[in-house]
C-alpha atoms as one frame of an Amber mdcrd trajectory, in Angstrom:
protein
   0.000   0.000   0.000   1.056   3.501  -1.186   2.104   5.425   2.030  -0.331
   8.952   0.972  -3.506   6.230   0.940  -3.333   6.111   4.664  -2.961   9.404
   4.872  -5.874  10.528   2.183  -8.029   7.556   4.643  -7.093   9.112   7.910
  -7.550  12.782   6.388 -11.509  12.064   5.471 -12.027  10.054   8.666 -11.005
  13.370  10.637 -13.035  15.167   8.184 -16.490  13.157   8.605 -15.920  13.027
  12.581 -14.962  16.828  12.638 -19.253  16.993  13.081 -20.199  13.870  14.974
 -23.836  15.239  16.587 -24.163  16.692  13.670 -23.478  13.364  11.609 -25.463
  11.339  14.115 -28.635  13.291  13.953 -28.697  13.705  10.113 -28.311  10.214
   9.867 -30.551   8.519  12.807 -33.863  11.538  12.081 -33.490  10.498   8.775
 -33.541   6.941   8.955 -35.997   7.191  11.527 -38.601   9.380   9.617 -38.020
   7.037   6.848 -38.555   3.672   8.354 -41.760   5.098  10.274 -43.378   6.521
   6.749 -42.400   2.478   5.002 -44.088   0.987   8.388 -47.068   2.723   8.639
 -47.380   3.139   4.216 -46.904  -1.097   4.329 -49.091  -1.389   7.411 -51.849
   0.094   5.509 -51.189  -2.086   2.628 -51.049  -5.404   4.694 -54.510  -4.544
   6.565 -56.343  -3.818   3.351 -55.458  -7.004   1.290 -56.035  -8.851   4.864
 -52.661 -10.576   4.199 -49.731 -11.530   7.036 -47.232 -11.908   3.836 -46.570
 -10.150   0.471 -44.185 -11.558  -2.360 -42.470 -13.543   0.518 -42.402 -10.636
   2.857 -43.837  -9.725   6.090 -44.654  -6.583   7.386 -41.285  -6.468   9.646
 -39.350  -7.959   6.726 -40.709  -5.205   4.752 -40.528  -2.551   7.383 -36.005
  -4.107   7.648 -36.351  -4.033   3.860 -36.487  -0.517   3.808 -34.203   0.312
   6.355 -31.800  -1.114   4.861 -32.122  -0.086   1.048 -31.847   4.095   1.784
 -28.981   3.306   4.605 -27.375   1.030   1.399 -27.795   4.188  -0.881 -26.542
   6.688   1.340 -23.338   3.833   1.655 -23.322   3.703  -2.023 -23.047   7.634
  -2.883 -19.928   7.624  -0.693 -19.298  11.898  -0.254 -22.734  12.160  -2.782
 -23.611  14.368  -5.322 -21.198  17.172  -6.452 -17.971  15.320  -4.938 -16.533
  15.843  -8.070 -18.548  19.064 -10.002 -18.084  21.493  -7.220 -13.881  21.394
  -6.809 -14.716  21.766 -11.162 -16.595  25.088 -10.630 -14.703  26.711  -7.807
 -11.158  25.603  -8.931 -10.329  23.131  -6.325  -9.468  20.434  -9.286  -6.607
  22.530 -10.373  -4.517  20.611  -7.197  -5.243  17.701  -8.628  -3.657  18.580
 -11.826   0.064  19.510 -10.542  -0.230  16.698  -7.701   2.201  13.526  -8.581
  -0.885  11.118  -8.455  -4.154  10.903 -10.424  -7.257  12.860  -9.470  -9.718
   9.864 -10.483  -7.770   7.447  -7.777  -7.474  10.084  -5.548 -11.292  11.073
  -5.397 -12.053   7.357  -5.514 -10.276   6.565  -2.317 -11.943   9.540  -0.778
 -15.105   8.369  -2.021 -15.087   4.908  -0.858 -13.688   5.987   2.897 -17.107
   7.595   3.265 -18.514   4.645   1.931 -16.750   2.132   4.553 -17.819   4.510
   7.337 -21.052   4.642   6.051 -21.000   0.643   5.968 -19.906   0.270   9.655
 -23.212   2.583  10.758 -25.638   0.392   8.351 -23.973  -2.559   9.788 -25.007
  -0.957  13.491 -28.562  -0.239  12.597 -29.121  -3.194  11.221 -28.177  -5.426
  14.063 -30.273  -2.744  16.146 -33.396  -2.720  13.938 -33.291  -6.614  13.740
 -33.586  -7.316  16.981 -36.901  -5.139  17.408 -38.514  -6.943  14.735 -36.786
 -10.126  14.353 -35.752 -11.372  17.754 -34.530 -15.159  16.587 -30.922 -15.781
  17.578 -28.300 -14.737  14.943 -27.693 -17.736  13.266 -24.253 -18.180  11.588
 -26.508 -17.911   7.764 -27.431 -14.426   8.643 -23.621 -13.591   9.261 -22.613
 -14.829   6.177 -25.429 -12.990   4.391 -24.725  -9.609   6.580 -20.988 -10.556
   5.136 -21.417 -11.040   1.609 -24.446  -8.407   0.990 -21.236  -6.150   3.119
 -18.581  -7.160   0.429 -21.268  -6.903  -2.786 -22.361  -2.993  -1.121 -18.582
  -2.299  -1.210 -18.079  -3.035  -4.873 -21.424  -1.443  -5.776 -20.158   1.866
  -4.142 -17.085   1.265  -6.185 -19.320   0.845  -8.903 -20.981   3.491  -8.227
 -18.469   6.279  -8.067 -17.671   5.663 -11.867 -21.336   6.446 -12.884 -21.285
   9.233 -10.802 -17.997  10.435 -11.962 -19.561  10.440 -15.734 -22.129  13.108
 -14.310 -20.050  15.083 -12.592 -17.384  15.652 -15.111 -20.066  17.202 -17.383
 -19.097  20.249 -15.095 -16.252  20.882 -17.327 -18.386  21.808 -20.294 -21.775
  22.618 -18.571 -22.869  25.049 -15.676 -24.693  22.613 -13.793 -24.585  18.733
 -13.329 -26.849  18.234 -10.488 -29.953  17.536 -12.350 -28.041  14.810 -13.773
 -27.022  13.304 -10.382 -30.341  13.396  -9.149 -31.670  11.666 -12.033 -28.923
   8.868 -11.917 -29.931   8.754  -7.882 -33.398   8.417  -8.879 -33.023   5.839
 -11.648 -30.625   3.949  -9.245 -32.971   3.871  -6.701 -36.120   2.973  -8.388
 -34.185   0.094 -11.533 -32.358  -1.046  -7.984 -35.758  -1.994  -5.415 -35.384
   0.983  -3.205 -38.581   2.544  -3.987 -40.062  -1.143  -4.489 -39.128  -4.747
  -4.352 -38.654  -5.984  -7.477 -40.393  -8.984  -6.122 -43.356  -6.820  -6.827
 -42.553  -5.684 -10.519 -43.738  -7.332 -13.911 -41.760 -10.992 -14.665 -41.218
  -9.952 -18.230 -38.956  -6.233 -16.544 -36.872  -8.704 -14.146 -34.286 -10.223
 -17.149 -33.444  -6.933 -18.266 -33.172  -5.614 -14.982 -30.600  -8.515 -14.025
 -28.486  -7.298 -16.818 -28.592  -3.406 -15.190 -25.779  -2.945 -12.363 -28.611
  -1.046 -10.199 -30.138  -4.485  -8.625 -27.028  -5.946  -7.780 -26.161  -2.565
  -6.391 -29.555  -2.625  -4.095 -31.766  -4.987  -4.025 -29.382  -8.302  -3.760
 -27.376  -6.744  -0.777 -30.815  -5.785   0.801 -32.179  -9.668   0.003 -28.669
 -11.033   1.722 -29.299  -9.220   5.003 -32.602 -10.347   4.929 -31.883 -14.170
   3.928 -33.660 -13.839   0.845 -30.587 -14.145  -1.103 -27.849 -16.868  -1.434
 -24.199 -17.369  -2.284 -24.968 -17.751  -5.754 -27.391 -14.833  -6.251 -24.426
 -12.669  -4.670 -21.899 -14.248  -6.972 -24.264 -13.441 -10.305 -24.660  -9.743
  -8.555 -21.128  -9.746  -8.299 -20.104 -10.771 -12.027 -22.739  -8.077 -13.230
 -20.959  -5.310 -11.298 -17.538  -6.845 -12.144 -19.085  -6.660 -16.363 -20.105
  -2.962 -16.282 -16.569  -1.912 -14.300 -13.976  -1.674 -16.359 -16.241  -0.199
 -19.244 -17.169   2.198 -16.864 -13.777   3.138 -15.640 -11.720   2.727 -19.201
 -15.188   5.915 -19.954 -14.385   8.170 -16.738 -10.731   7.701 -17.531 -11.490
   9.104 -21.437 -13.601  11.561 -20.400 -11.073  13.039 -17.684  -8.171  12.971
 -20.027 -10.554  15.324 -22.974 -11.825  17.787 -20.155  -8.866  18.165 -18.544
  -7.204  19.351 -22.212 -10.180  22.255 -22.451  -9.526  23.193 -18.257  -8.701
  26.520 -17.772  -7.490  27.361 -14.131  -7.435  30.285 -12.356  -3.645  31.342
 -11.240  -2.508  27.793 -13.217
């Protein structure tokens, strides 16, 4: 290991614990407002169709299911949107122009240090949150499926930060990229089962979706936790996100090496 990674790694850390009640309230009010909206919205849904059980889910299955998928996209987004497109637009990327290393591993290892601490909370919650509505003893299946739905959330974020790069490097030819982070956030969430198990969308969507990173980005590491998933779902996840990675990175890698021949910098 390259002696400035522990240093980037320990940089961020001090960065995101610089606010911790901050951090902690952001995080827990959110999740909390969150999981009581999916509770009582499901609730509702159960009592009218007079069922126990929906797609293979019951209401506290459902009400974990969506704790876990917005705590899995908030791990996925690492520093989210406008890591990149704001250090474009103030002039913060010229650093990473005259530093002897490469912006796109740089920002990458930034990016995925928020996404490990974000990990280690979703981690907490989860144990937390499954003990309220699952109290069964933690068998050792549920630690291997906490395990690999931990590993395939880690490459997703990895994943992730590629797409996201694409976006945000639009800031060197346009005034604003947010719109388009927000729509890849939103077409992420929804292709991926955070909005909705895909348990409950049309058969004839579900092939094409398996062929879209977004589900093993979501809705397999979400079906791990839950024991709705196996070793060999998480493998197939894993393969899809390992298929769209390198065409994603050889893209961001283009696309860096064009803009930054057009950047102009101030006092460069």
């Amino acid at each position: 290991m390259k002696p400035w990674v522990l240093k980037v790694i320990s940089t961020e850390l001090r960065k995101i614990l610089a606010y911790r009640s901050d951090f902690w309230i952001n995080f827990i009010g959110q999740m909390l407002i969150q999981l009581f909206i999916a509770r009582a919205l499901w609730s509702a849904v159960f009592e009218a169709n007079g069922v126990t059980e929906m797609r293979g889910l019951t209401l506290d299955k459902m009400t974990l299911y969506y704790l876990l998928a917005p705590l899995i996209m908030k791990t996925m987004m690492g520093e989210n949107i406008g890591f990149l497109a704001r250090e474009i637009y103030d002039g913060g990327i010229n650093r990473y122009l005259v530093w002897p290393l490469k912006a796109l591993q740089y920002k990458s290892l930034t990016f995925m240090t928020y996404s490990i601490f974000y990990l280690l909370q979703l981690n907490l919650m989860y144990l937390i949150a499954r003990f309220i509505f699952d109290p069964s003893p933690y068998s050792l299946a549920d630690f291997t499926g906490a395990l690999m739905g931990s590993g395939l959330i880690l490459l997703a974020s990895y994943t992730y930060f590629y797409i996201m790069s694409l976006c945000e490097m639009v800031a060197f030819w346009a005034d604003n990229t947010w719109t388009l982070s927000v729509m890849l956030r939103f077409v992420a969430s929804f292709l991926g089962g955070a909005f909705l198990p895909l348990s409950f969308f049309p058969d004839s969507l579900l092939p094409v979706l398996k062929l879209l990173p977004f589900q093993a980005m979501i809705s397999t590491p979400v079906n791990l936790y839950l024991g709705r998933a196996d070793g060999a779902q998480a493998l197939e996840a894993a393969l899809t996100l390992l298929m769209w990675l390198p065409a994603l990175y050889f893209l961001s890698r283009l696309m860096w090496r064009k803009a930054s021949y057009h950047y102009t910098g101030v006092g460069m």
